[in-house]
C-alpha positions in Angstrom: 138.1 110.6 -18.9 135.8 112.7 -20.8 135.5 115.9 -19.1 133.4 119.3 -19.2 136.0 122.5 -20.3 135.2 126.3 -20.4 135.6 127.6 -23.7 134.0 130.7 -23.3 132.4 133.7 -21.4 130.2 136.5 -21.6 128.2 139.4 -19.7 125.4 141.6 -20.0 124.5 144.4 -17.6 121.7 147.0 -18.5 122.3 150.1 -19.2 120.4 152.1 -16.3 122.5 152.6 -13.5 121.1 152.8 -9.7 123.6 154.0 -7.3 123.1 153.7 -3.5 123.1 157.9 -3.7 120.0 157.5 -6.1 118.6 154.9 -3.3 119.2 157.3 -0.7 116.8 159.8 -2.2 114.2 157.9 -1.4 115.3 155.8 1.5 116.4 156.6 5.2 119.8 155.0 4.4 123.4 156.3 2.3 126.0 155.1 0.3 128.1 155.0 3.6 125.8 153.0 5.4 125.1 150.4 2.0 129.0 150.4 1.0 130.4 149.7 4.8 127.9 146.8 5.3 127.8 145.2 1.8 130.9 146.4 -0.3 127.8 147.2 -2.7 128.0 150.7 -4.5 126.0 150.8 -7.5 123.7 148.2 -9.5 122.2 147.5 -12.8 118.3 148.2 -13.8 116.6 146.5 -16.5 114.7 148.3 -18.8 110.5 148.5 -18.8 110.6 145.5 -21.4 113.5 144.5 -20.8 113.2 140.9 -19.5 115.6 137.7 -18.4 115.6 136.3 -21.7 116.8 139.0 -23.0 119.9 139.8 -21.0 120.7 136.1 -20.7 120.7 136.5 -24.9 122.7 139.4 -24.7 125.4 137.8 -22.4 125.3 134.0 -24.9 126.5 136.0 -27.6 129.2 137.2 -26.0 130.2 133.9 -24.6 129.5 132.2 -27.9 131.8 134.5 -29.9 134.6 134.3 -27.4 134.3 130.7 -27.2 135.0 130.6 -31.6 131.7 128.0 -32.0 128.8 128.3 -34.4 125.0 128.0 -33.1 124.7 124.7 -34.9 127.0 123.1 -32.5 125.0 124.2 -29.1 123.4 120.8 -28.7 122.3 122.2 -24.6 121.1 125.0 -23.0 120.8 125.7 -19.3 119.6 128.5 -17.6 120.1 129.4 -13.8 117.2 131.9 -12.5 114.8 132.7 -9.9 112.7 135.3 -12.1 111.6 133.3 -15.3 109.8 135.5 -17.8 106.7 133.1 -17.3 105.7 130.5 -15.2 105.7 128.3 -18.2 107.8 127.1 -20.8 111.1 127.8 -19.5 113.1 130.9 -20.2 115.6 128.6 -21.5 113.5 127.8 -24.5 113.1 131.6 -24.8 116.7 131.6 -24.8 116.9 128.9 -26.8 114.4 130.3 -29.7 116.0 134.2 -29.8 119.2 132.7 -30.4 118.2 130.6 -33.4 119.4 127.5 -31.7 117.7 124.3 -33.2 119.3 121.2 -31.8 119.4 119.6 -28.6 117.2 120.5 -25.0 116.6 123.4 -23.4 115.6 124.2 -19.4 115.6 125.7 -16.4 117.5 125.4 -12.9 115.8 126.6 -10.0 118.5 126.8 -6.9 118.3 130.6 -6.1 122.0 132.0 -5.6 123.3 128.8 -5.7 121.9 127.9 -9.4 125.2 128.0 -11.3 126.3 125.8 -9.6 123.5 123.3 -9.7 123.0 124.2 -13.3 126.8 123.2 -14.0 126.5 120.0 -12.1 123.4 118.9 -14.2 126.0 120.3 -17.5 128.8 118.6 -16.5 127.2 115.5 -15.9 125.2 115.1 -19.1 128.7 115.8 -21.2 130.4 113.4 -18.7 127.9 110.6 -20.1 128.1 111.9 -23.4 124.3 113.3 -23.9 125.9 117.0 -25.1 129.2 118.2 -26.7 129.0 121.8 -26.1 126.9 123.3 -23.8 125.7 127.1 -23.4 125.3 127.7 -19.3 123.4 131.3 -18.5 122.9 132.9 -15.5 120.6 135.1 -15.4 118.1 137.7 -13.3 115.6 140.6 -12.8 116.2 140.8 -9.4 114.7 144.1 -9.4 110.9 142.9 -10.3 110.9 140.9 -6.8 112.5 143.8 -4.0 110.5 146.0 -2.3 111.9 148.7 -3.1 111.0 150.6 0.3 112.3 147.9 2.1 115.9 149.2 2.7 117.5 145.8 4.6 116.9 143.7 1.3 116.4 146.6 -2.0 119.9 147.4 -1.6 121.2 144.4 -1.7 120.1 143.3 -5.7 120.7 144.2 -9.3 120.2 142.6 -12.7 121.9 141.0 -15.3 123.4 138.0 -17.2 126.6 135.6 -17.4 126.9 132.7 -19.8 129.8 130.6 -20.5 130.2 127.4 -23.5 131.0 124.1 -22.2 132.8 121.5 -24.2 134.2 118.0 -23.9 137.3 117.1 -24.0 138.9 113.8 -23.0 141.4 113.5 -20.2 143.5 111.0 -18.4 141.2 111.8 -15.2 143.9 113.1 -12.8 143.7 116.7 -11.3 146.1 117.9 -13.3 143.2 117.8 -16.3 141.3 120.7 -17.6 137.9 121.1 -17.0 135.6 120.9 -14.3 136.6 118.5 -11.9 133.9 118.0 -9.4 130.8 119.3 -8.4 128.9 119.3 -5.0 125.6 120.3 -4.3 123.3 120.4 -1.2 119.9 121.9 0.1 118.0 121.9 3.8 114.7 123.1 3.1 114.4 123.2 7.2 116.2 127.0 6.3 113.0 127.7 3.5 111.8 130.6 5.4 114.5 132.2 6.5 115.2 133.8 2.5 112.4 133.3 0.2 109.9 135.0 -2.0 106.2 135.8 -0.1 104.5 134.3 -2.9 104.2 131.8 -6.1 101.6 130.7 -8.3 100.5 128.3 -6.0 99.9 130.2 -3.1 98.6 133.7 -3.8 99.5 134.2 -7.6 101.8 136.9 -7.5 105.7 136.9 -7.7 105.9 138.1 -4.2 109.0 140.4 -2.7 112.2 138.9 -1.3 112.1 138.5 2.3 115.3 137.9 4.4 116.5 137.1 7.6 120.0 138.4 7.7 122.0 137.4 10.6 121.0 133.8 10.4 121.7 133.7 6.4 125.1 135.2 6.8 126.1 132.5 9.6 125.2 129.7 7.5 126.5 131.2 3.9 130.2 131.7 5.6 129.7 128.0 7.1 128.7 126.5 4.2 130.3 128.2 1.6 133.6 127.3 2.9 132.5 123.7 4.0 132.1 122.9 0.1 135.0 124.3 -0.9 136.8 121.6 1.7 134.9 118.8 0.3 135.8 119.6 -3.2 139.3 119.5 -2.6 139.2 116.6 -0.7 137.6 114.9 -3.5 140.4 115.9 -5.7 143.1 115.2 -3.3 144.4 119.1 -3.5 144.7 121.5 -0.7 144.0 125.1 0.0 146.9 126.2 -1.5 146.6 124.6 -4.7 143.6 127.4 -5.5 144.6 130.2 -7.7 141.4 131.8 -7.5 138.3 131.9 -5.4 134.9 133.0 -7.5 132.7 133.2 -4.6 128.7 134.2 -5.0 128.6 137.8 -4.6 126.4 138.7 -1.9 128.0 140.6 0.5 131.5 141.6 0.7 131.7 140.7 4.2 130.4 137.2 3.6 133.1 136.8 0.8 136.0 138.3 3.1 134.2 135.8 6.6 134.5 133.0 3.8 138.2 133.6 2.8 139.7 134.2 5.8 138.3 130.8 7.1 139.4 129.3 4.4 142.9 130.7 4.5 142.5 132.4 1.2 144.5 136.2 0.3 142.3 138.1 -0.5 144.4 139.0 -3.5 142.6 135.5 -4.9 139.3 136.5 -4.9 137.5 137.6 -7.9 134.8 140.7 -6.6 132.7 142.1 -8.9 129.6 142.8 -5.9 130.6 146.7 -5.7 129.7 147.0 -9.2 127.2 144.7 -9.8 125.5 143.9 -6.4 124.1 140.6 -5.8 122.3 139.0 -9.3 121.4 135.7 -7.6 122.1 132.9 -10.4 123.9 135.2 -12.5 126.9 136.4 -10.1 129.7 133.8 -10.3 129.0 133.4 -14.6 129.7 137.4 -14.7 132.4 137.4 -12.2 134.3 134.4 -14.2 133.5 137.2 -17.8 134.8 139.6 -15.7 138.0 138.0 -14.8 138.1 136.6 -18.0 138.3 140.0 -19.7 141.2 141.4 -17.1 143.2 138.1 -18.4 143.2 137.3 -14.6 143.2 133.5 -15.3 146.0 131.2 -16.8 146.2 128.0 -18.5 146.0 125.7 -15.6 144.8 127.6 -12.9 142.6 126.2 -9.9 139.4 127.9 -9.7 137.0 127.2 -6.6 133.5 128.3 -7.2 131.3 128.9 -4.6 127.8 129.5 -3.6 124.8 129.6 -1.0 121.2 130.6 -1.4 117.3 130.4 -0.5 116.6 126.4 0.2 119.2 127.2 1.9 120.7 125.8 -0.8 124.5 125.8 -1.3 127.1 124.4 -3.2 130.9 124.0 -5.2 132.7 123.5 -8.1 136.5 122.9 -8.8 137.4 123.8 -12.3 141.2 123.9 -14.3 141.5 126.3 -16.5 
């Protein structure tokens, strides 16, 4: 079986720093209050000029040089975002064109949090069938251009920056044991479209719009689903809870992540968090938490990583990957 294996990751953060003490300056709130209810302490600004593109750049060169490949062999590029740098073409293409990259397709996925993983379903697939050999996957986000940044309950809750990894195929004898990814699942109910979304779009009033948020009712249904996939994908592979190594959760909320473990059964000890530093990033979360553990050498040969994810559709989703 011809399956899709990591062979590399990067991140990119910008260099401002906004800490929830700066955020308290301004807003009736403190970084007690942010900390104890999100496990956020600090997140990343980008730069005036400073746009998606360019940290999703940042973070493929990292990802390139740690996976040991050449830009001549990148015959795919994906990106995961929310906040393209235009409406049109694709930041991908962008992506694509600062890089030098001059073979293969380039485009967008639009799944809100969960877009890695949608974006690594659509990667996987195509090396599956043989349409790409190595594949550059980015995640990546200007959060900060779409808060309201007077709106304590949601400006808190976001940062910016980039994740990318370098996908390549390699043939298996199709068991679990194999490397790779082994499955993905995704799923949306657009019945949930209101209750996290963006108050505008080109086709409505324009503008970008600012992130709107019902939180009760989007934690409920990220702990519930979030786990729910994770299930499915090990029943898919015939494995059980305590065949994962690690869980690389979206990094929303701490409490989500800790709600999501626990039903699961999951130490904590197993869960790669990066939120505290990095806030939430949307598309761009799980790719820089997978750098980050990366770079700690948290992951073995052979280890079972579970990714996770739920976002604005709702939209949710899993992956089960051997490293």
């Amino acid at each position: 079986m011809r399956r899709s294996v990591f062979l590399g990751c990067g991140s990119y953060l910008p260099d401002k720093i906004l800490t929830n003490d700066d955020l308290a300056k301004d807003l009736d709130t403190s970084d007690e209050w942010i900390s104890k209810r999100t496990g956020i302490r600090q997140r990343h600004i980008a730069a005036e000029g400073q746009f998606t593109s360019d940290l999703g750049v940042e973070a493929s060169k990292v990802a390139i040089a740690n996976a040991g490949i050449t830009l001549d062999e990148i015959d795919l590029i994906v990106l995961a975002t929310v906040t393209p740098d235009n409406t049109f073409p694709s930041t991908a293409t962008h992506i694509q064109s600062k890089l030098g990259v001059k073979r293969g397709a380039a485009f967008d996925v639009q799944a809100a949090c969960s877009g890695f993983i949608y974006a690594l379903n659509s990667v996987d697939n195509m090396i599956r069938l043989g349409q790409a050999n190595k594949a550059l996957l980015v995640g990546a986000e200007t959060f900060s251009r779409i808060v309201d940044w007077e709106d304590r309950s949601t400006c808190v809750l976001f940062g910016d920056g980039a994740g990318a990894v370098v996908l390549g195929a390699e043939d298996n004898i199709g068991s679990n044991e194999d490397r790779g990814v082994l499955s993905t699942h995704i799923h949306s109910d657009g019945d949930y479209y209101k209750l996290l979304w963006t108050n505008g779009g080109p086709s409505t009033n324009g503008q970008a719009g600012y992130i709107e948020m019902d939180g009760a009712d989007v934690f409920k249904h990220a702990v519930l689903r979030m786990a729910e996939t994770v299930q499915e994908s090990l029943a898919e592979n015939d494995l059980d809870i305590s065949d994962i190594d690690w869980l690389v959760p979206h990094q929303a909320n701490i409490r989500i992540m800790d709600s999501v473990a626990k039903k699961l059964s999951i130490d904590k000890s197993k869960v790669v968090v990066t939120v505290d530093q990095h806030a939430n990033t949307s598309a761009a979360t799980i790719p820089m938490a997978l750098a980050d553990a990366q770079s700690r050498q948290c992951f073995s040969s052979g280890d079972l990583i579970s990714l996770t994810a739920m976002g604005g559709g709702f939209t949710w989703g899993s992956a089960l990957i051997r490293w």
